[in-house]
Backbone as CSV, one residue per row, in Angstrom:
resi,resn,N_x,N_y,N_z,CA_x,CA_y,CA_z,C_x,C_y,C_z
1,UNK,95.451,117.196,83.465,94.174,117.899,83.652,93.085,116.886,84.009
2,UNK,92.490,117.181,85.208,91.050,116.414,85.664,90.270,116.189,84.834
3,UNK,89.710,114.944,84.268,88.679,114.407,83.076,87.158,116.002,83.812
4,UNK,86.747,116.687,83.078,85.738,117.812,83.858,84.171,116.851,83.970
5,UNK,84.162,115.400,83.428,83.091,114.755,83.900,82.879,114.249,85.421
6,UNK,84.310,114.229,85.515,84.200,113.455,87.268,84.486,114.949,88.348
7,UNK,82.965,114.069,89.080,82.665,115.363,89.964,83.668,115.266,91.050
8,UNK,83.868,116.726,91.976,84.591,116.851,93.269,84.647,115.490,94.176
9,UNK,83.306,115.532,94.434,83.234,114.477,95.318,83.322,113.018,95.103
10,UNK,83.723,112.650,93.587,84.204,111.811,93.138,85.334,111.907,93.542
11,UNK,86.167,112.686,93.007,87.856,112.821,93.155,87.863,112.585,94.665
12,UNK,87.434,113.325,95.441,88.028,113.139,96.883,87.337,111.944,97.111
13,UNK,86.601,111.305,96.944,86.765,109.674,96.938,87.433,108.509,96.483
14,UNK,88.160,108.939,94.888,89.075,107.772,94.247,90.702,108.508,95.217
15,UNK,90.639,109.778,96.113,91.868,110.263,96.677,91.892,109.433,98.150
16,UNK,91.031,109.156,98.701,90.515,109.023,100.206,90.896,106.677,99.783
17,UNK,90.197,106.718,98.502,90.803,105.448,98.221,91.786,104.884,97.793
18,UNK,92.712,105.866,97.082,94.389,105.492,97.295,94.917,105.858,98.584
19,UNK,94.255,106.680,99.297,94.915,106.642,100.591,94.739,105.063,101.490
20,UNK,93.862,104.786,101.524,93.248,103.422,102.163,94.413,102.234,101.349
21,UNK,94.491,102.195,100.081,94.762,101.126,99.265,96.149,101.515,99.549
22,UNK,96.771,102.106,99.713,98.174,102.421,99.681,98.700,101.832,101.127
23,UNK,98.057,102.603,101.736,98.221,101.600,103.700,97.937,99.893,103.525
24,UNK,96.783,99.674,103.094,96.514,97.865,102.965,97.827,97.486,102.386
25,UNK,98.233,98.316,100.714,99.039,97.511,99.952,100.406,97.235,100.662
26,UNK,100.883,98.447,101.206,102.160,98.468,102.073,102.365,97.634,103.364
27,UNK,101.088,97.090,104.321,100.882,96.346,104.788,100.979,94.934,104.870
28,UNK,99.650,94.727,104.075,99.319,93.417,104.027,99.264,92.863,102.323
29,UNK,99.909,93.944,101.158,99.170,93.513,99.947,97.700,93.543,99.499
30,UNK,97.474,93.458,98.329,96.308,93.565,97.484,94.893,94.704,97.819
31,UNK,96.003,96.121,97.204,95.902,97.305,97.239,94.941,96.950,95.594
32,UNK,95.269,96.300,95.566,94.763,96.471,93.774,93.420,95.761,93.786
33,UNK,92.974,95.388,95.108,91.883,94.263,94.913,90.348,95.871,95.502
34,UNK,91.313,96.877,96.076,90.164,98.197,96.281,90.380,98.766,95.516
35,UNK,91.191,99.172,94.803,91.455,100.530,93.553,90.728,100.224,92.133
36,UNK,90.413,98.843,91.802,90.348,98.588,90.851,88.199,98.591,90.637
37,UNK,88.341,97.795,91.766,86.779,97.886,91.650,86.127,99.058,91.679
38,UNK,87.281,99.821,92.230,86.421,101.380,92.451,86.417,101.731,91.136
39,UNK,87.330,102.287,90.566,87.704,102.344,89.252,86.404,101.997,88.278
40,UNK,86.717,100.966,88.520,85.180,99.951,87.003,83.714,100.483,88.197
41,UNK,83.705,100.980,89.254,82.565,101.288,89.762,82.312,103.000,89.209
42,UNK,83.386,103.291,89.286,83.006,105.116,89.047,82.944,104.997,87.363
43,UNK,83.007,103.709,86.789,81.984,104.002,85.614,83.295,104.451,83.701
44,UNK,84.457,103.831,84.440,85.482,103.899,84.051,85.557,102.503,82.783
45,UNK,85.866,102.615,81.538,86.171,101.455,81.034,86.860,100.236,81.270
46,UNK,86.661,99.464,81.259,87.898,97.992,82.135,89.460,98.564,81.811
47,UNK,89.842,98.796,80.051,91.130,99.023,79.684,91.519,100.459,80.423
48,UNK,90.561,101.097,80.347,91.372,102.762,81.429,90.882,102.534,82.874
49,UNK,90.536,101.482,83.531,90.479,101.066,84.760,91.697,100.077,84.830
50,UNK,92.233,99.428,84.019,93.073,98.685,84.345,94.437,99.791,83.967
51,UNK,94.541,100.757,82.893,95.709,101.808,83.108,95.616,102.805,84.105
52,UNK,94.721,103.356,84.395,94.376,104.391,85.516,94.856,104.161,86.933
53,UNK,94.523,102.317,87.069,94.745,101.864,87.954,96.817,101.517,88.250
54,UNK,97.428,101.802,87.178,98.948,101.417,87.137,99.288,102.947,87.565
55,UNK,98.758,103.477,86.609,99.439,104.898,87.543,99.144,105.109,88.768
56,UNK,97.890,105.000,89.323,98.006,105.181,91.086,98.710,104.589,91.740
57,UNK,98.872,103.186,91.422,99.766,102.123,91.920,101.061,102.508,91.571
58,UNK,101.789,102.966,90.914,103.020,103.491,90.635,103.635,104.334,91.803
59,UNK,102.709,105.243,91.870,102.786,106.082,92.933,103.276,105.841,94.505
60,UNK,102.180,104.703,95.049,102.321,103.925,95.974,103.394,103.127,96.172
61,UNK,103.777,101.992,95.124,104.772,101.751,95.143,106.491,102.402,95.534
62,UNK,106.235,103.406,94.614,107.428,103.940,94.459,107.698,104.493,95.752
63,UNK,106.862,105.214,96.362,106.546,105.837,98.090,106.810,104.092,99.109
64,UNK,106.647,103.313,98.917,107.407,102.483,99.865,108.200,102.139,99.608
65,UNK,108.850,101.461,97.625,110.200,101.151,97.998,111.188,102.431,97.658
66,UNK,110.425,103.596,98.255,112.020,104.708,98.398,112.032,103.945,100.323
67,UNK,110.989,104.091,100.801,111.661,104.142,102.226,112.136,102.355,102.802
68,UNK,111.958,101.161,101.811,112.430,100.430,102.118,113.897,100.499,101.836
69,UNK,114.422,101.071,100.916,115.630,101.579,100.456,116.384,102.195,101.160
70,UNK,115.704,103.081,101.661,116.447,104.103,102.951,116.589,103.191,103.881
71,UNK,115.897,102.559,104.053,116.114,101.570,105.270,117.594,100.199,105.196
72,UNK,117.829,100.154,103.605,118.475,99.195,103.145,118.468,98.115,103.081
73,UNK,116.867,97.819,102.758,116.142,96.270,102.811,116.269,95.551,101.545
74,UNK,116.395,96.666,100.143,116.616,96.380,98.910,117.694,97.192,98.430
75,UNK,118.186,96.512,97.211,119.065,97.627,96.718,118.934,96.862,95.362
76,UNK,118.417,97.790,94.173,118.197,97.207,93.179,119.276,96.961,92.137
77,UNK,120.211,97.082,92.440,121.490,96.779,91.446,122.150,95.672,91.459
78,UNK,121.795,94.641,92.931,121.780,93.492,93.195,120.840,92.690,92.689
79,UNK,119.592,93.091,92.021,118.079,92.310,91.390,117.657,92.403,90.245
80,UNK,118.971,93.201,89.234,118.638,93.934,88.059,118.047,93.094,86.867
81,UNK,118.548,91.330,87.148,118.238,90.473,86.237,116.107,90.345,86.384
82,UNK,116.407,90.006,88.085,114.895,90.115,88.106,114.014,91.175,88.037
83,UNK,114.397,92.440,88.213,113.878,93.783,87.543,113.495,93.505,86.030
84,UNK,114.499,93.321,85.191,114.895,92.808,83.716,113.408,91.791,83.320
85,UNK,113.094,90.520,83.735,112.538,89.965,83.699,110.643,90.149,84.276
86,UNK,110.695,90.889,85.155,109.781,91.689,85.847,108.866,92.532,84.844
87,UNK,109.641,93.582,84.266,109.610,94.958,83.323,109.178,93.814,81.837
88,UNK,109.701,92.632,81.479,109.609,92.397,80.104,108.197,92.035,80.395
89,UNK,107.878,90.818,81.387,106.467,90.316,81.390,105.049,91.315,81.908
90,UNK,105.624,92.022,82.083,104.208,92.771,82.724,104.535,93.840,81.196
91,UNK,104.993,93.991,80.508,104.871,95.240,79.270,104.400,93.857,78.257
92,UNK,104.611,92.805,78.387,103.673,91.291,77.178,102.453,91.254,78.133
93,UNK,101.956,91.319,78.816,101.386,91.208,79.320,100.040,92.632,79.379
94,UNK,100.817,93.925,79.602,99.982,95.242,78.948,99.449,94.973,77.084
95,UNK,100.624,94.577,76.613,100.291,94.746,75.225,99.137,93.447,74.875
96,UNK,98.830,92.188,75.748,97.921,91.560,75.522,96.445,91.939,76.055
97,UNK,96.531,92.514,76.873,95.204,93.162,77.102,94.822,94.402,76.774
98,UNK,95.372,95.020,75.862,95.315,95.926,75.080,94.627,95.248,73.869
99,UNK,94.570,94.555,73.429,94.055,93.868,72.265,92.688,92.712,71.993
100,UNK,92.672,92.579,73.845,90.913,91.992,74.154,89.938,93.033,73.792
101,UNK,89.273,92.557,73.680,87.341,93.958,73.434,87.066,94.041,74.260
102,UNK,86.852,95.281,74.747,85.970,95.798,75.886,84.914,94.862,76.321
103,UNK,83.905,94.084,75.802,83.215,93.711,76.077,83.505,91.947,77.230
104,UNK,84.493,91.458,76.542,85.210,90.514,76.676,85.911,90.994,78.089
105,UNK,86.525,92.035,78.478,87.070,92.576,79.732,85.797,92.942,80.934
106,UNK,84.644,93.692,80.226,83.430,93.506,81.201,83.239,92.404,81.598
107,UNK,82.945,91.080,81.052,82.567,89.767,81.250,83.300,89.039,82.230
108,UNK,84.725,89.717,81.921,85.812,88.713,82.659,86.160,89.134,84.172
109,UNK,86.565,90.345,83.704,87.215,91.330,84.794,86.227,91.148,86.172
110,UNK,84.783,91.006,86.391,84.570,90.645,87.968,84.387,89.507,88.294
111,UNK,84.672,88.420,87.098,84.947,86.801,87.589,86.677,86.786,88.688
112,UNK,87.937,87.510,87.218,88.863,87.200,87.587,89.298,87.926,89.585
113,UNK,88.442,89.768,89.750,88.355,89.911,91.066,87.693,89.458,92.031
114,UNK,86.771,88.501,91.623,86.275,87.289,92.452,87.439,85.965,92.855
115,UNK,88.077,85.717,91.625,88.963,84.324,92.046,89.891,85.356,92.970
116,UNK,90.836,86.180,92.456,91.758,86.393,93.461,91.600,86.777,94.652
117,UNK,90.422,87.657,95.135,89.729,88.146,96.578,89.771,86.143,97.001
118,UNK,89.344,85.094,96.742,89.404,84.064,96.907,90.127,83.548,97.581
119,UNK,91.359,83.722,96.991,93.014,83.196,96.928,93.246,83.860,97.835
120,UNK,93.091,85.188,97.846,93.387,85.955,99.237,92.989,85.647,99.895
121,UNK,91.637,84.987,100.517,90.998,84.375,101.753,91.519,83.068,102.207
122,UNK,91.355,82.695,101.291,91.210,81.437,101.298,92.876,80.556,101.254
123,UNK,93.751,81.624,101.032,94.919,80.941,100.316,96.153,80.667,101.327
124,UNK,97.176,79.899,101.047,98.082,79.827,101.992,98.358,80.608,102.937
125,UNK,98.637,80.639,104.321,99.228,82.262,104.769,100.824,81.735,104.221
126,UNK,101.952,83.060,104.251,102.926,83.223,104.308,103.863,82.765,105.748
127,UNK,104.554,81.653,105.426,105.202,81.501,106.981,106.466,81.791,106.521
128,UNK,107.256,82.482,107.680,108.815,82.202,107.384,109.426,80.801,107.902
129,UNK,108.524,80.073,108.662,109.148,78.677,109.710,109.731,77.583,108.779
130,UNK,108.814,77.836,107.702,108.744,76.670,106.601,109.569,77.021,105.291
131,UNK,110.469,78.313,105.349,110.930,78.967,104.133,112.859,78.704,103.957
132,UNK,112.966,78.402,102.625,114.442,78.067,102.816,114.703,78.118,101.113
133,UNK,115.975,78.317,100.537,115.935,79.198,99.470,115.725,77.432,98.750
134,UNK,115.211,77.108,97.807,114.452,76.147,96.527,115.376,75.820,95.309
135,UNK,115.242,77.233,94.618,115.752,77.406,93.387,116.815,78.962,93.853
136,UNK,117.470,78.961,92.106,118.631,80.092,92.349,117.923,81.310,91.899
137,UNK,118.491,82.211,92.269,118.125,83.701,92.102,117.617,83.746,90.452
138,UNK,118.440,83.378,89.490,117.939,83.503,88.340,116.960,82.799,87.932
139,UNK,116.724,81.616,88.658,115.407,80.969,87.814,114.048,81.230,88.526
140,UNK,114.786,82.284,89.687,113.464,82.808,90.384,113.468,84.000,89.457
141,UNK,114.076,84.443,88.676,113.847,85.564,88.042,113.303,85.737,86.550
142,UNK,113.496,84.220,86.201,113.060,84.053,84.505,110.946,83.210,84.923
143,UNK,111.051,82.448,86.667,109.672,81.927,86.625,109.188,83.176,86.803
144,UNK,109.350,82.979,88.443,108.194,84.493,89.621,108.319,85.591,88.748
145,UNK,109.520,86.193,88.688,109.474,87.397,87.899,108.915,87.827,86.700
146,UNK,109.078,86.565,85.602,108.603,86.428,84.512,107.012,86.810,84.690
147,UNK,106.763,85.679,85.431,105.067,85.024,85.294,104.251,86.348,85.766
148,UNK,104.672,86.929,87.023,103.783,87.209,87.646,104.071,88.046,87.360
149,UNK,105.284,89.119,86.850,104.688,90.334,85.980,103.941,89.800,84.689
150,UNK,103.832,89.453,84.586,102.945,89.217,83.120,101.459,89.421,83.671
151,UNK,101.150,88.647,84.663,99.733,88.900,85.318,99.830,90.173,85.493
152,UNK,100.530,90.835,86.116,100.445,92.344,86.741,100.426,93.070,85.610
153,UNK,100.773,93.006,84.678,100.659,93.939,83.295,99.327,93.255,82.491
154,UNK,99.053,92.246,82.617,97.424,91.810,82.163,96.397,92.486,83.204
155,UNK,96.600,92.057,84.019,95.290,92.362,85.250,95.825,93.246,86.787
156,UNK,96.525,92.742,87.167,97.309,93.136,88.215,96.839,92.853,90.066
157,UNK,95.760,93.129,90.625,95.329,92.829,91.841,95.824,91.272,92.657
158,UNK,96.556,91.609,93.956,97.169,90.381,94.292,98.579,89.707,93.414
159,UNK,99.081,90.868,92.891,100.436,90.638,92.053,101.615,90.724,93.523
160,UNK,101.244,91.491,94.402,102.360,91.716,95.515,102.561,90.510,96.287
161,UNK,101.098,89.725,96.673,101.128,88.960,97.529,101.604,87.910,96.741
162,UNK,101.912,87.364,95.301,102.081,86.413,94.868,103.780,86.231,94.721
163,UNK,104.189,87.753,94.679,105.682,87.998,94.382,106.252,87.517,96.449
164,UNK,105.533,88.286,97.061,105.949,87.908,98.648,106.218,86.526,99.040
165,UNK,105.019,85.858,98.256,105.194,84.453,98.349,105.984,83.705,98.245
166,UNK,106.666,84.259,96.868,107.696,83.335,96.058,108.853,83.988,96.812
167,UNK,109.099,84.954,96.965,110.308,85.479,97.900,110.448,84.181,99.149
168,UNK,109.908,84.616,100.157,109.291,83.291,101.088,109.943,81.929,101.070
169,UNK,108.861,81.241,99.779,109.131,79.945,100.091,110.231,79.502,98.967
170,UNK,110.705,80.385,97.932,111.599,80.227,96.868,113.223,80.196,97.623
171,UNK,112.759,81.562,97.718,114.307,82.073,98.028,114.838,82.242,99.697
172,UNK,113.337,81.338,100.467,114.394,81.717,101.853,113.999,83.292,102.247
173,UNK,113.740,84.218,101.745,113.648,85.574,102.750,112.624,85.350,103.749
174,UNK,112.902,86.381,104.899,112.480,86.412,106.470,111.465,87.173,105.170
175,UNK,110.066,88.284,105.972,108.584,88.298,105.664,109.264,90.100,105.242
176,UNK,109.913,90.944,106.328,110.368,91.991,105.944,111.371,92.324,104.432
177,UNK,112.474,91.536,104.152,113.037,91.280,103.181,112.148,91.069,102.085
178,UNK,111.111,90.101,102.183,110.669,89.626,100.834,109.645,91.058,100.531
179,UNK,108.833,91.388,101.572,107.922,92.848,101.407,108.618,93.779,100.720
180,UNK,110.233,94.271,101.151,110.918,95.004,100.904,111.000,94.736,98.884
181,UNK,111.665,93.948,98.796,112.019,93.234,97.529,110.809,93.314,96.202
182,UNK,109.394,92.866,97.185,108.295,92.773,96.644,107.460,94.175,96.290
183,UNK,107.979,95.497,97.061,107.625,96.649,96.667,108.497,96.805,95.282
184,UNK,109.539,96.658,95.241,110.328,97.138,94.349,109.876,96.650,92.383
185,UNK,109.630,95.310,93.200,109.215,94.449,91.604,107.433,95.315,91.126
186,UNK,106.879,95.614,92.207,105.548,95.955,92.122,105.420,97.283,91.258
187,UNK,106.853,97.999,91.671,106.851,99.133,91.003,107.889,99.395,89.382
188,UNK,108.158,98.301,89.630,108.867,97.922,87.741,107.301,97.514,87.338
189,UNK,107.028,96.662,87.617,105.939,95.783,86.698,104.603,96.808,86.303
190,UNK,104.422,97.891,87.854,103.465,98.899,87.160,103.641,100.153,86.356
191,UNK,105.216,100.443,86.441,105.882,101.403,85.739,105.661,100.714,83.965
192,UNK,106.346,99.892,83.805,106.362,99.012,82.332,105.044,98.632,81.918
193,UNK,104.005,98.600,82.811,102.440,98.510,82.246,102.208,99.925,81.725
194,UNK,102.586,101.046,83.089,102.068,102.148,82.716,102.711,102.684,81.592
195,UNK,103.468,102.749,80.952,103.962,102.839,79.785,103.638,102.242,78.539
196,UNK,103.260,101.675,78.504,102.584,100.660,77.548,100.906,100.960,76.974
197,UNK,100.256,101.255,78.604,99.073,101.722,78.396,99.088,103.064,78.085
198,UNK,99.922,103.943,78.461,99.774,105.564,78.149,100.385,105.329,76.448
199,UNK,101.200,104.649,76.026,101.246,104.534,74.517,100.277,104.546,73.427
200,UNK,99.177,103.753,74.573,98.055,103.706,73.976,96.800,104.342,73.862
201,UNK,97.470,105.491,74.733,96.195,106.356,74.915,94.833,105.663,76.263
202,UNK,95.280,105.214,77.055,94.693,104.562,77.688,94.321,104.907,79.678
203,UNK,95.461,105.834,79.776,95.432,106.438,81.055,94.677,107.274,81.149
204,UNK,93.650,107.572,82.253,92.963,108.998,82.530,94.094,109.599,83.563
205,UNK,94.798,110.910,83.062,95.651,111.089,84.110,95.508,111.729,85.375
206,UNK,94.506,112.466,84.997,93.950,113.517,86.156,93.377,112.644,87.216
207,UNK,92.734,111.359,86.853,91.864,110.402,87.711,92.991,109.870,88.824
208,UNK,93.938,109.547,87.753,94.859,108.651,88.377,96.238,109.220,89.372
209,UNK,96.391,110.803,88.950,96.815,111.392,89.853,96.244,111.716,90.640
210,UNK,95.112,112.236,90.604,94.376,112.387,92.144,94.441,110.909,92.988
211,UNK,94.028,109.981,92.819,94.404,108.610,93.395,96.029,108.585,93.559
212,UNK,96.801,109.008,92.900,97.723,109.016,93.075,98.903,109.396,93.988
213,UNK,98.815,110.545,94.893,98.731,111.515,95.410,98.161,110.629,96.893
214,UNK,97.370,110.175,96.446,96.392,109.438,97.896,97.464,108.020,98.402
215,UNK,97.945,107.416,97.499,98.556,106.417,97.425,100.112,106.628,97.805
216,UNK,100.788,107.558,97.735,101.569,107.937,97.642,101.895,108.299,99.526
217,UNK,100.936,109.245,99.616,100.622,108.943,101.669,101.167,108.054,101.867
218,UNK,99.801,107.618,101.775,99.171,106.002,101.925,100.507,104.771,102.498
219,UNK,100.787,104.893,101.581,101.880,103.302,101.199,103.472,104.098,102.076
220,UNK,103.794,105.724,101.851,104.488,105.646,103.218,104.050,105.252,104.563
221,UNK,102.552,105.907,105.120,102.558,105.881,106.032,102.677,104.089,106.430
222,UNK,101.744,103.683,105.840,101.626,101.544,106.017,103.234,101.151,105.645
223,UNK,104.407,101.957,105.233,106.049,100.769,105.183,106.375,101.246,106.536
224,UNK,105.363,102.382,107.551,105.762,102.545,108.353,105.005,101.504,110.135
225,UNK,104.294,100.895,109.355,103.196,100.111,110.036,104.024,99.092,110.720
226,UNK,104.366,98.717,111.761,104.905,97.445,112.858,103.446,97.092,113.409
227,UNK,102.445,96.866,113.102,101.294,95.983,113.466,101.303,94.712,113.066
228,UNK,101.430,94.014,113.988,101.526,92.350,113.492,100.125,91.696,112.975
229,UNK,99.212,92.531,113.800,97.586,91.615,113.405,96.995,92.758,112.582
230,UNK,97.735,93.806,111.668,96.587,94.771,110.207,96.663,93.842,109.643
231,UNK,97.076,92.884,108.972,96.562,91.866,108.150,95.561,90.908,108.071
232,UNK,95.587,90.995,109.033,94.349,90.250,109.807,92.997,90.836,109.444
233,UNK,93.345,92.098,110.432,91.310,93.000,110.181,91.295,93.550,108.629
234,UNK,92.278,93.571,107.729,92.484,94.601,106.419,92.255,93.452,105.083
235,UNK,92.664,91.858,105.369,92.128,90.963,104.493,90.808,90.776,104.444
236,UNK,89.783,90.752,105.215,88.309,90.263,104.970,87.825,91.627,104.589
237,UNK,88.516,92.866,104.880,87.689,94.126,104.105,88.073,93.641,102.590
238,UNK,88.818,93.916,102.143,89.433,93.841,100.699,88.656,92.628,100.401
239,UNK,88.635,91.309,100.804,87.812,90.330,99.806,86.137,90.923,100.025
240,UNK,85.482,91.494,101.168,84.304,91.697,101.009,84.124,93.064,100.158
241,UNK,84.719,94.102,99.640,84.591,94.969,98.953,85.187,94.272,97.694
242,UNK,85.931,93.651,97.663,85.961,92.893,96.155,84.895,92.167,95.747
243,UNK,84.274,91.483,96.158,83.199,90.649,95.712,82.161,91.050,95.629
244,UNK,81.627,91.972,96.536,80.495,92.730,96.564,80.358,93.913,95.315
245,UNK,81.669,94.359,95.177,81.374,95.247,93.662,81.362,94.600,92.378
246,UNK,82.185,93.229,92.450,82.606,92.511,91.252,80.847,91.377,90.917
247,UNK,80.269,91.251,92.092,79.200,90.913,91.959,77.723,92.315,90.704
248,UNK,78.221,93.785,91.932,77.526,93.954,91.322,77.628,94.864,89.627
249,UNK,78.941,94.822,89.393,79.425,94.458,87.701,78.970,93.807,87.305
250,UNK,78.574,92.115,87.599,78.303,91.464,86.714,76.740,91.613,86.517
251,UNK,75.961,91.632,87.940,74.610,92.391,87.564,74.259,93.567,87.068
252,UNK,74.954,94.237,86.818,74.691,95.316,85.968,75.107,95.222,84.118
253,UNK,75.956,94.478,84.382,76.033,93.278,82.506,75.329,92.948,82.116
């Protein structure tokens, strides 16, 4: 049931913005760097902006890696250790930010979507020229998997692009493979948050299905995207709508 405080034209705006965030995320990554600010902008607490925000993302996820699947880019019965490892750190990771103060999450939360909009600008691109497998599947599955669900169940924004990465330059995958791979982990790590946070009473569900629903489009239509340069025009939106709201969070603190 729809929270009856948030107006129409709210909803068809947090819907119109999982649609947007679902295309970027399926794209180019850091779907979480627009959903989230919106979220803490429509006036949402950090802890039910940061659960609200797993269920839309669930959604999305799950809507690209069904059709990377169909496609047979992943198959998760081959990754179950790093699924395994994925699911544990992002649910230690829910249960630790479950236990910060609200106030402490206001303070933080538009520093930390400032550094990562950052990292996103500013940060390595992804090459395949330079990529060749490092380490073995499992110790990519007890670090990357570990670590960076743990972030994704603490905070989450820029969790895809960090998992793509390590695909990449860890393990050797071409840019399609690791995307493929990297939907799949995106949607353990926000499934095992979202569980964690709805334990806690922490999801608005009505919010997050309407976003949900949007995302769900969304992230098919973008696994369907062969544009070589959306990454290009779709990164400087996402860091300038990240910073510009996370700025004005903190002026409004």
């Amino acid at each position: 049931m729809i929270d009856p405080v948030i107006g129409v034209d709210l909803l068809l705006l947090l819907f119109a913005t999982g649609l947007v965030a679902g295309m970027v995320d399926a794209v180019a990554g850091g779907g979480g760097l627009i959903t989230l600010p919106v979220l803490l902008a429509a006036g949402l607490a950090p802890t039910e902006a940061l659960a609200t925000n797993k269920l839309q993302g669930s959604a999305g996820t799950l809507s690209s890696s069904l059709y990377f699947m169909r496609q047979g880019l992943v198959h998760p019965r081959e990754i179950i250790f790093l699924i395994a490892c994925t699911f544990t750190g992002s649910a230690l990771g829910t249960l630790l930010v479950q236990h910060l103060s609200s106030g402490f999450l206001n303070r933080a939360i538009p520093f930390l979507l400032i550094l990562i909009a950052l990292y996103f600008w500013f940060g390595p691109p992804i090459r395949e020229e330079t990529s060749r497998r490092r380490i073995t599947p499992a110790l990519f599955a007890l670090v990357i998997g570990f670590v960076v669900g743990f972030y994704d169940g603490f905070f989450g924004p820029g969790a895809g692009t960090f998992f793509a990465f390590g695909f990449v330059m860890l393990l050797g995958y071409d840019l399609v493979k690791a995307t493929a791979h990297t939907k799949m982990l995106n949607l353990t790590s926000n499934l095992a948050s979202l569980l964690f946070f709805a334990a806690g009473g922490h999801v608005l569900w009505g919010v997050g299905l309407v976003m949900g629903a949007g995302q769900f489009m969304g992230a098919h239509l973008g696994a369907r995207l062969v544009v070589r340069r959306g990454s290009r025009l779709i990164r400087p939106l996402i860091v300038i709508i990240s910073i510009l709201i996370s700025l004005k969070l903190l002026l409004g603190n």
